[in-house]
ZAKOL-988147 format. One line per field, with one value per residue (C-alpha): x negated, y, z; residue in one letter. Coordinates in Angstrom, 2 decimals. Layout:
REM residues N
px <- (X ...)
py <- (Y ...)
pz <- (Z ...)
type <- (A ...)
***
This chain:
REM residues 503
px <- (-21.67 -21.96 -19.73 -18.93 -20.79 -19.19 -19.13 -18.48 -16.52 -16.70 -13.89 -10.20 -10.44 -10.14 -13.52 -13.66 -9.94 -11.50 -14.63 -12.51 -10.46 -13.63 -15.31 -12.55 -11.54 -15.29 -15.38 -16.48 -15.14 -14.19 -13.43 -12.44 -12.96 -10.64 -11.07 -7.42 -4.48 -3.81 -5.35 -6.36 -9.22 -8.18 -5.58 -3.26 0.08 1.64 5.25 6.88 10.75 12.40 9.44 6.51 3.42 0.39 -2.50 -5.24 -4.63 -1.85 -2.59 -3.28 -5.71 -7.30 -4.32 -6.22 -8.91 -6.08 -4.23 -7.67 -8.45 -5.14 -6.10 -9.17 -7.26 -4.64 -2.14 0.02 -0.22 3.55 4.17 3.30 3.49 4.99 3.00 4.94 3.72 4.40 5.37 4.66 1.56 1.26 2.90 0.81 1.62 -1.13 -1.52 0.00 3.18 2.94 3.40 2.36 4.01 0.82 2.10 0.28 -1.11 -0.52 2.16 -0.15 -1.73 1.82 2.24 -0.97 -0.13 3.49 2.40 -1.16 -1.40 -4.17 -5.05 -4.83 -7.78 -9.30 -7.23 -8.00 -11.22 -11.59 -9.99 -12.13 -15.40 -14.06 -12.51 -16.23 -17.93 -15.45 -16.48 -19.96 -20.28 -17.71 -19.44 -22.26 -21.90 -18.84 -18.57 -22.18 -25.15 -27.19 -30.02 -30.09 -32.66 -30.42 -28.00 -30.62 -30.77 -27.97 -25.61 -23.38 -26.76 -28.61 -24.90 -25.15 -28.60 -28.31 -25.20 -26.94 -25.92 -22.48 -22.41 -23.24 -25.44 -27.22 -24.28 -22.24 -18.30 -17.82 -19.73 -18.63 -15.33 -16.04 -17.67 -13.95 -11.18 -10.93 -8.35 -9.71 -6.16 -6.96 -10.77 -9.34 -7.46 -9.52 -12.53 -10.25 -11.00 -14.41 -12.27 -11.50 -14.99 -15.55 -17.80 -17.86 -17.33 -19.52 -22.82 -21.61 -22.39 -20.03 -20.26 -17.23 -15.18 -14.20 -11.51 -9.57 -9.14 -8.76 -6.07 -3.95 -5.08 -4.74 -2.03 -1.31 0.57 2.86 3.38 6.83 6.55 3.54 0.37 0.45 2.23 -0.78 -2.62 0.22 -0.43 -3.75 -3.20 -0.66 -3.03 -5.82 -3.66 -2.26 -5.74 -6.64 -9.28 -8.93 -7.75 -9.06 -7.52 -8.43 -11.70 -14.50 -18.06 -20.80 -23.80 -25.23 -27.72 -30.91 -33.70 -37.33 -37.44 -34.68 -31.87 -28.59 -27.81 -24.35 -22.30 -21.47 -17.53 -15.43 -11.93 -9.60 -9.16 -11.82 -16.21 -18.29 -19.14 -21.69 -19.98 -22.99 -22.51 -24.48 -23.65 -22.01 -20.28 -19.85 -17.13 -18.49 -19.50 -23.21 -24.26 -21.97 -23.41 -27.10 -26.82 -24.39 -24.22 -27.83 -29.03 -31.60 -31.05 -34.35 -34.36 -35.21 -31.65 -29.62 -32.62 -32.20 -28.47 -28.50 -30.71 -28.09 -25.24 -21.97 -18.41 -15.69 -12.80 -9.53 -7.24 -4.08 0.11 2.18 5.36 8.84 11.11 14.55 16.02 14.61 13.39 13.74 10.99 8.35 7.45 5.30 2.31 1.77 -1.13 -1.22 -4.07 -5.74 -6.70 -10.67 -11.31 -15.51 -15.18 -12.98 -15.76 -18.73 -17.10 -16.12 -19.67 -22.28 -20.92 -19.48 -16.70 -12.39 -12.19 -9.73 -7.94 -7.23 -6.10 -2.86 -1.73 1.07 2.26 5.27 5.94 9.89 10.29 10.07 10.67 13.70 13.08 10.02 12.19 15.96 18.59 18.27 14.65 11.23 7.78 5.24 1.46 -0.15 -3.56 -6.34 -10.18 -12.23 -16.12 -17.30 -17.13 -19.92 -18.44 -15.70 -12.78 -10.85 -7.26 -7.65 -8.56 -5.69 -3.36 -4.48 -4.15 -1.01 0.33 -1.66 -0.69 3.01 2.92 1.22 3.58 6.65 5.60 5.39 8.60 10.13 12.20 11.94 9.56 8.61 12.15 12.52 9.47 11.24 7.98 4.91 1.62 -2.49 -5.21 -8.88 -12.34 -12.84 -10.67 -10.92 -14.66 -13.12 -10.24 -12.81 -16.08 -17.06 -19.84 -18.87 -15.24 -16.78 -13.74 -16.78 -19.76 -22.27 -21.10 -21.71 -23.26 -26.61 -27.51 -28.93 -26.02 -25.11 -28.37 -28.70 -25.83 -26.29 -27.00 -23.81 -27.47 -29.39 -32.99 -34.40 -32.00 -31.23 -27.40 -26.47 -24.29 -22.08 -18.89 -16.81 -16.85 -20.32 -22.15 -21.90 -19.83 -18.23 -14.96 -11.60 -9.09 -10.09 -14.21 -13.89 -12.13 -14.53 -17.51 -15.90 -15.98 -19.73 -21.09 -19.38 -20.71 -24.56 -23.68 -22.87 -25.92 -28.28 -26.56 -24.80 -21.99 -22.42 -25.20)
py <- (41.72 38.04 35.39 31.81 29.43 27.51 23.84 21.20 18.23 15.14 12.75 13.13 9.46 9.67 11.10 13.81 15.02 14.61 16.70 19.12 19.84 19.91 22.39 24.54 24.55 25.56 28.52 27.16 27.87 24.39 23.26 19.63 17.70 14.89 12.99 11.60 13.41 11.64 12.17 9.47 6.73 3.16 4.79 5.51 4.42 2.48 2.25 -0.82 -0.27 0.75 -0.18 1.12 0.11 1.43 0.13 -0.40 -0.41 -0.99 -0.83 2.21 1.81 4.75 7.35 9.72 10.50 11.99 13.28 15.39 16.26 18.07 19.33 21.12 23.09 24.21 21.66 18.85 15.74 14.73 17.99 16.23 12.47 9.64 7.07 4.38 1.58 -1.62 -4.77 -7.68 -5.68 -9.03 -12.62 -15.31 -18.70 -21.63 -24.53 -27.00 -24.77 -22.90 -19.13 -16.27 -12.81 -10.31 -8.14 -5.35 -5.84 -6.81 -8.72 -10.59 -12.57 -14.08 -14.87 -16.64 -18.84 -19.32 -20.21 -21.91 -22.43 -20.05 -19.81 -16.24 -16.02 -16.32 -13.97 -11.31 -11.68 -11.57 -8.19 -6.82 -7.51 -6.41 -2.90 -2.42 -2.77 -0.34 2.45 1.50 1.99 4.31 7.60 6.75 4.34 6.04 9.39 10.21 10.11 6.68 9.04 12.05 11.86 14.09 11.22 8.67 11.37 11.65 10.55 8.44 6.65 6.50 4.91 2.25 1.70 0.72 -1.87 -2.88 -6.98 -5.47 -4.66 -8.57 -7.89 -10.94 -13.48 -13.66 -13.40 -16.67 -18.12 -15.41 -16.05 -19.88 -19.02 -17.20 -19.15 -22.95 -22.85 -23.49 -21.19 -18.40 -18.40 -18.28 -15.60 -13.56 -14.03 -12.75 -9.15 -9.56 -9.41 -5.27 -4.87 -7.32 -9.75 -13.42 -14.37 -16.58 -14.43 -10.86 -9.86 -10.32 -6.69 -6.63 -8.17 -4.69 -4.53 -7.00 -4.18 -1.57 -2.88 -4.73 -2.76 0.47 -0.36 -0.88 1.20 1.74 5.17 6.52 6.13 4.13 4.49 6.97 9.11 9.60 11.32 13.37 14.77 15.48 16.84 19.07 19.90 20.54 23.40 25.33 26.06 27.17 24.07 24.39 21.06 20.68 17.49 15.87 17.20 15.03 16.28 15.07 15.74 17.64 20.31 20.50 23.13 22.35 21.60 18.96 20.98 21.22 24.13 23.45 20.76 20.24 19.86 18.35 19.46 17.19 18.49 21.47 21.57 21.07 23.92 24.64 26.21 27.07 25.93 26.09 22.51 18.94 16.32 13.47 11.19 8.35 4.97 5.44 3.68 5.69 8.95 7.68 6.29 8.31 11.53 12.22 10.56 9.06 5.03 4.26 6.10 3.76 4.07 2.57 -0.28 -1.01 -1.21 -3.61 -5.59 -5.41 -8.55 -6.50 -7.48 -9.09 -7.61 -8.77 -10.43 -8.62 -9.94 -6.56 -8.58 -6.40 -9.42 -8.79 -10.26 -9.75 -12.29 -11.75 -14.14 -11.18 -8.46 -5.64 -7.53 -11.27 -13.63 -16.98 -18.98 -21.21 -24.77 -24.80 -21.09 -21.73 -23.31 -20.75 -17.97 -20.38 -20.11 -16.58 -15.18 -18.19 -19.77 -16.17 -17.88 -17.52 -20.71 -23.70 -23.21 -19.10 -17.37 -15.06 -11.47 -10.37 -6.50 -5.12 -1.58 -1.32 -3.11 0.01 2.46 0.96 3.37 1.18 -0.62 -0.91 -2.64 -5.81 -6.04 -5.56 -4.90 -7.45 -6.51 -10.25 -9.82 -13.03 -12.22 -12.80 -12.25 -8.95 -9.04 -11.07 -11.44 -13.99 -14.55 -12.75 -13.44 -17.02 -16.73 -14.70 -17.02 -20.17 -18.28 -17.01 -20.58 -21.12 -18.17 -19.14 -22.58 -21.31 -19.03 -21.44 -24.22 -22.08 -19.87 -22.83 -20.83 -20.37 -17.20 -17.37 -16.89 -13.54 -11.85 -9.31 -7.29 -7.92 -6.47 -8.14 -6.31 -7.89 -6.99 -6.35 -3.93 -2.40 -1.71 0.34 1.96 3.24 3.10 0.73 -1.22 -4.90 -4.16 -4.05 -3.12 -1.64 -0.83 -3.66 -6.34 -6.44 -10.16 -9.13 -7.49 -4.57 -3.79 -0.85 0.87 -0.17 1.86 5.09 8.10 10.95 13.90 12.72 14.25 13.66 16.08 19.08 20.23 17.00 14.87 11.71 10.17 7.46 3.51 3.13 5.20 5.54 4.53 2.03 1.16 1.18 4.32 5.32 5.19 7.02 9.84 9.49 10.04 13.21 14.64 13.41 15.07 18.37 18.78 18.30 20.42 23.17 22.12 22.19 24.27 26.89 28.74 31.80 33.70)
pz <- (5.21 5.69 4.01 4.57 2.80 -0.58 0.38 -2.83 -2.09 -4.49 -3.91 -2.53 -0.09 3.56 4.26 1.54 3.04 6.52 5.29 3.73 6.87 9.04 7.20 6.47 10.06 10.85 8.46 5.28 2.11 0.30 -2.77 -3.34 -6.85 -7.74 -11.19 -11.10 -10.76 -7.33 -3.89 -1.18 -3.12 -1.92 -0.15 -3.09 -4.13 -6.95 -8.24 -10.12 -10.53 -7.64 -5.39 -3.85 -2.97 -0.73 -3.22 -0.08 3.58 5.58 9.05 11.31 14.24 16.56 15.80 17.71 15.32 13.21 15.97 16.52 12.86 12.49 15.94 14.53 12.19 14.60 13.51 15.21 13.55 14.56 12.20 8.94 9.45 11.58 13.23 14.57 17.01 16.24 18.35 17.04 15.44 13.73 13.43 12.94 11.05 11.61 9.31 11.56 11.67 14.98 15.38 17.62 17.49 17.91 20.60 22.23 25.88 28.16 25.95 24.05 26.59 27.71 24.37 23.83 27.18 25.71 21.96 21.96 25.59 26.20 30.06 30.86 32.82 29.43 27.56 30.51 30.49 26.94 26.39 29.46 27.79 24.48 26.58 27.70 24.14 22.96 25.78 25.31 21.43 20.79 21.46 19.96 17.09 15.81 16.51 16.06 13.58 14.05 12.05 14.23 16.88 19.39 19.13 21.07 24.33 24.18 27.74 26.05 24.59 27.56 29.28 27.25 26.88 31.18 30.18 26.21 27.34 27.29 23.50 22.71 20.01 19.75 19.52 16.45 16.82 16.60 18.89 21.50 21.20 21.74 24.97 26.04 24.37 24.77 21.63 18.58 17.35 19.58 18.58 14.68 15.26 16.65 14.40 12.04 13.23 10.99 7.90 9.27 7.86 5.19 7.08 8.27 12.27 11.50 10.96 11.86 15.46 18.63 18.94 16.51 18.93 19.92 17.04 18.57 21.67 19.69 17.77 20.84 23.68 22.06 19.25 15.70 14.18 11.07 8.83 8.16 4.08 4.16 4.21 1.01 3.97 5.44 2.37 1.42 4.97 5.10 1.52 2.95 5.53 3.57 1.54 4.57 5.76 2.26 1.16 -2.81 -4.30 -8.14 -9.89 -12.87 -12.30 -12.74 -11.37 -13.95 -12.06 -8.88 -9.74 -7.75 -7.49 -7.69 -4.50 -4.50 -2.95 -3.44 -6.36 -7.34 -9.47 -13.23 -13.59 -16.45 -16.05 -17.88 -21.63 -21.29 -21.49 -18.71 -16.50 -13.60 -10.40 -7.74 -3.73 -0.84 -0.02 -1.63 0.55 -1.61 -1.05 -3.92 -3.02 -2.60 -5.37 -7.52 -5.81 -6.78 -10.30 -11.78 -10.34 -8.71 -11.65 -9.20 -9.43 -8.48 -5.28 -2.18 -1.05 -3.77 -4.33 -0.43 -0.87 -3.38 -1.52 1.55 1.48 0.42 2.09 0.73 -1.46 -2.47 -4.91 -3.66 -5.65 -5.46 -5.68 -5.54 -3.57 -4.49 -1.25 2.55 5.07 8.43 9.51 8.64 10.29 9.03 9.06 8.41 8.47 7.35 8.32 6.41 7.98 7.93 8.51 8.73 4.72 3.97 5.03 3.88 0.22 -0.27 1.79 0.45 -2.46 -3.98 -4.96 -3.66 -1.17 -1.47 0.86 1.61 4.63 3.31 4.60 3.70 4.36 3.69 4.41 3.57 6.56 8.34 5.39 3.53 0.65 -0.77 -1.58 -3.35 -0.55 0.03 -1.04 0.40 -1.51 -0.33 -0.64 -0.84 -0.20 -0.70 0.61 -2.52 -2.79 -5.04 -8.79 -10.43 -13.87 -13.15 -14.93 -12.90 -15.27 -14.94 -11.13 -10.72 -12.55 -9.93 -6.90 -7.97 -7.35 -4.37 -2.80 -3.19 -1.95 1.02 1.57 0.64 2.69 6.14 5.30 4.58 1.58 -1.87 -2.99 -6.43 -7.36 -5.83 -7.24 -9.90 -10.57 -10.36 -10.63 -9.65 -8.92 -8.58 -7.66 -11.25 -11.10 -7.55 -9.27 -12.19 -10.23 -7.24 -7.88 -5.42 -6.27 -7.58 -5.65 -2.45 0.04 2.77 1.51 3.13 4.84 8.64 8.20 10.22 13.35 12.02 9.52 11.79 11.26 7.84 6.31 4.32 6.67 6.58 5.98 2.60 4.17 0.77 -0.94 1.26 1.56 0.14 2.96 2.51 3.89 2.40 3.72 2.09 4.59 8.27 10.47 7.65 6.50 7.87 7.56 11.22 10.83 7.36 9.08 11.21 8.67 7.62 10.85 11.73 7.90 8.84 12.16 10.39 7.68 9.92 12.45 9.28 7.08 8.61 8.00 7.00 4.69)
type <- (X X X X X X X X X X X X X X X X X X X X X X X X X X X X X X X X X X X X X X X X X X X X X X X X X X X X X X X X X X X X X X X X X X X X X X X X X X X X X X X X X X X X X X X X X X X X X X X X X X X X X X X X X X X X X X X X X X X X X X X X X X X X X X X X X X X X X X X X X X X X X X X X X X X X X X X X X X X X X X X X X X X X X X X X X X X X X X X X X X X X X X X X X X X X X X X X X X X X X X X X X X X X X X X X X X X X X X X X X X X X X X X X X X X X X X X X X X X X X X X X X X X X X X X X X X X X X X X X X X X X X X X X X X X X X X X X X X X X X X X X X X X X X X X X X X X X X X X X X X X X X X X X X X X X X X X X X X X X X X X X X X X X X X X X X X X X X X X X X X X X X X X X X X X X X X X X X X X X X X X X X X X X X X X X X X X X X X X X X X X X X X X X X X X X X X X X X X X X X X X X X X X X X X X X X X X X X X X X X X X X X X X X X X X X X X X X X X X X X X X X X X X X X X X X X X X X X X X X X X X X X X X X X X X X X X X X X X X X X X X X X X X X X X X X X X X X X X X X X X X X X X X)
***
C-alpha cells in the first residue's frame, strides 16, 4: 500500500506554520522542528510585569490569505482568532504639528483634503493606479513562483504583460508619488509604505506603491490579543490536523545523498544526543543565509555569496515601554514623522548609520486588548528604523535614542512620557541577529532598493538540492506577515508538484 510522504519542517515563523498547514492539508505527513520552546519567529511575545508585548509586527494586512489557509484545512479562521478592522488604521503627527487620522477609503481621501489640503482628484487618482498595480502583480508576483517557468504562461502573466506601464517599474516611489500628490506631507506619508519592506522611497521601485492600497483600500487590521494571537492560532491549527510540533529541538544539519538530495535531518533535542530522523522532503523556515552556512554546511554556494552581495533592508531599534497611565491621543498605530524624511533614509540606507532626526512608530496593542496591559496602562512598542548590525555599539546607541525618542514623542503629545515608563526593555539589530537568525538583523531579507530585487530573492524550490524548498521573509515573495504566509503556501504547492505525495 502507498503512504504519504514524511515532510521535515525547520522553523516555527509564519511560513514554516503556513508550510505545515499546507502540506498537512495536502496529505503529507509533517513534522515541525522548533529550537525554542515558543512558536511564531519575529512573531513572538514578551512579558515585563503585568504587560505584554508582540516582539515583531503589529499590523495585519491581506486577512484573506489566512482566512484561506485555515480554509485549506477545513477550518474557519473566525474559529480560532479575531481580526478586527481598524479606523483610523493610523494617526499621523508631522513635524510642524499637524495630524491626519489614517482612515480607510474612501475616508481617507476626505481626510487628506480636510488635514493637508490634498485635492481629491489627486488622492483618487492615486489609489486607482495603486488598485491596478495590485490586480496586476498580485497573481503573479505573490501567489506564484517568480522561478517556475509555468508561472510566465501563465494568464495572469500574460494580463499583465499587455498593461506592464501599469506596474511602474521604472520610477522609484518617490518620484511617483511626486508626479500624484502636490503635498510634500501627503508624498511623506506615503513613501512611508517602503519601510513595509525595509527599503528607501527613494531608490525602491514605484511598483511598491501598491501597499498603500492594500492597506487603506482593503484595511488594516488589529488581532484580538495581539499579534501573538495569531500564532497561537495557527499553532492550534496546525495540531487539530495532526502536523507534529517538536520544541526545543534544534536541527544540526540536513543530510544529503550522493546525489545532493534531500535524505533526512540531524536533530538535537534539548538535554539529549543528536539523532538522524529520515524524510522525503525539508522546508526550511531559516533565514537563507542561516539555511546555507550553518545547516547545509554549504557557505560557498552561489546563493549565499549572491546574497551577500544584495543591499539588505533596514531593522529596528524598538523601547518596549509598560506606560502606567493611558493617552487618548493614540490610537493603535502611530507615526511620527521626522522633518527631512530623504536625510533620514540617506543615513540609515547610505551612511549605515541611525539618522538625526528619526521617524517614530509607536504601537500599542492594549488599546484594543486591555489585558496587555494592567488598568489604566497601555504597553507601547516604540519602534526606530536602524540600518543592520555592523558591529556598533549598540548599548550606547540605544542609550541616545532613548532620549531622542522621548523628546520626539513629548514635544508632539505635548505631555510628559518618560515619567510613565515603569518597565522597560530594548532590543537592537544586534540582537534581532541572535534572537532570529537573520542575517546582521535584517527585518526582510534584501532590501527592495533596485528594480530587480523581486527576481533577485531566494527561490521557494532549491534546484541544486532536490526536496529541499524554502519559505521565510528571506526568500520569495519577501517580508511582511501576509507574503510569508504566502511563501508557505507557494513551497507546498512545488513540493507536491515535484515531490509528490505519496510513495
Amino acid at each position: 500500500m502507498s503512504k504519504a510522504k514524511r515532510i521535515a519542517i525547520i522553523g516555527g515563523g509564519f511560513g514554516g506554520l503556513s508550510a505545515a498547514i499546507s502540506l498537512r492539508s495536502r496529505g503529507f505527513e509533517v513534522d515541525l522542528y522548533e529550537m525554542t520552546a515558543t512558536l511564531g519567529g519575529k512573531a513572538g511575545t514578551r512579558n515585563l510585569g503585568n504587560y505584554r508585548f508582540d516582539t515583531g509586527p503589529s499590523l495585519l494586512t491581506l486577512p484573506q490569505v489566512f482566512d484561506r489557509l485555515f480554509s485549506k484545512a477545513g477550518k474557519r479562521r473566525e474559529d480560532y482568532v479575531e481580526f478586527m478592522p481598524l479606523d483610523p488604521i493610523t494617526n499621523y503627527w508631522f513635524s510642524d504639528g499637524s495630524r491626519l487620522a489614517g482612515r480607510p477609503l474612501p475616508f481617507l481621501i476626505d481626510e487628506l483634503e480636510k488635514s493637508l489640503g490634498v485635492p481629491r482628484q489627486e488622492s483618487e487618482r492615486f489609489f486607482s493606479y495603486a488598485e491596478d498595480i495590485h490586480t496586476l502583480t498580485t497573481p503573479v508576483f505573490l501567489e506564484r513562483s517568480l522561478h517556475e517557468f509555468s508561472t510566465w504562461v501563465s494568464k495572469p502573466a500574460f494580463k499583465a504583460y499587455s498593461q506592464i506601464h501599469k506596474v511602474d517599474i521604472f520610477r522609484t516611489m518617490y518620484s511617483s508619488l511626486s508626479s500624484f500628490f502636490s503635498s510634500t506631507k501627503a508624498i511623506q506619508l506615503f513613501s512611508r509604505f517602503a519601510t513595509y519592506n525595509g527599503s528607501d522611497p527613494y531608490q525602491a521601485p514605484a511598483t511598491l506603491n501598491t501597499i498603500a492600497y492594500v492597506e487603506y483600500g482593503l484595511g488594516g487590521f488589529g488581532v484580538k490579543g495581539g499579534i501573538f494571537a495569531l500564532t497561537k492560532a495557527l499553532e492550534k491549527l496546525c495540531t487539530d490536523i495532526g502536523v507534529i510540533i517538536r520544541r526545543n529541538t534544534k536541527v544540526e544539519s540536513i543530510e544529503l545523498d550522493k546525489s545532493d538530495r534531500i535524505q533526512g535531518v540531524l536533530i538535537r533535542p534539548l538535554g539529549q544526543d543528536t539523532s538522524s530522523i529520515p524524510y522525503d522532503a525539508v522546508v526550511s523556515d531559516l533565514d537563507i543565509l542561516t539555511l546555507y552556512e550553518h545547516i547545509l554546511k554549504k557557505p560557498k554556494d552561489s546563493a549565499p555569496i549572491r546574497f551577500k552581495k544584495l543591499p539588505p533592508s533596514t531593522s529596528g531599534l524598538v523601547f518596549y515601554w509598560g506606560m502606567n497611565k493611558s493617552y487618548p491621543d493614540l490610537g493603535v498605530n502611530n507615526i511620527f514623522f521626522s522633518q527631512d524624511y530623504q536625510k533620514e533614509f540617506f543615513q540609515i540606507h547610505h551612511e549605515q548609520r541611525l539618522p538625526d532626526d528619526p521617524t517614530v512608530y509607536v504601537n500599542i496593542t492594549s488599546k484594543i486588548s486591555p489585558e496587555d496591559a494592567p488598568p489604566g496602562g497601555e504597553n507601547w512598542f516604540v519602534l526606530v528604523n536602524a540600518p543592520p548590525d555592523g558591529g556598533q555599539n549598540w548599548q550606547e546607541i540605544a542609550k541616545y535614542y532613548r532620549k531622542k525618542v522621548i523628546k520626539i514623542l513629548e514635544a508632539s503629545l505635548g505631555v510628559d512620557v518618560e515619567k510613565a515608563i515603569e518597565v522597560e526593555e530594548i532590543l537592537d539589530p544586534k540582537s534581532i541577529m541572535e534572537n532570529t537568525g537573520s542575517w546582521r538583523g535584517s527585518l526582510y531579507g534584501i532590501s527592495s532598493n533596485t528594480k530587480a530585487a523581486a527576481f533577485l530573492r531566494p527561490s521557494n524550490r532549491v534546484k541544486k538540492y532536490p526536496g529541499l524548498y524554502t519559505v521565510g521573509g528571506s526568500v520569495h515573495p519577501g517580508g511582511g506577515m501576509p507574503l510569508v504566509t504566502l511563501s508557505g503556501m507557494i513551497a507546498a504547492e512545488l513540493l507536491e508538484k515535484y515531490e509528490g505525495s505519496v510513495e
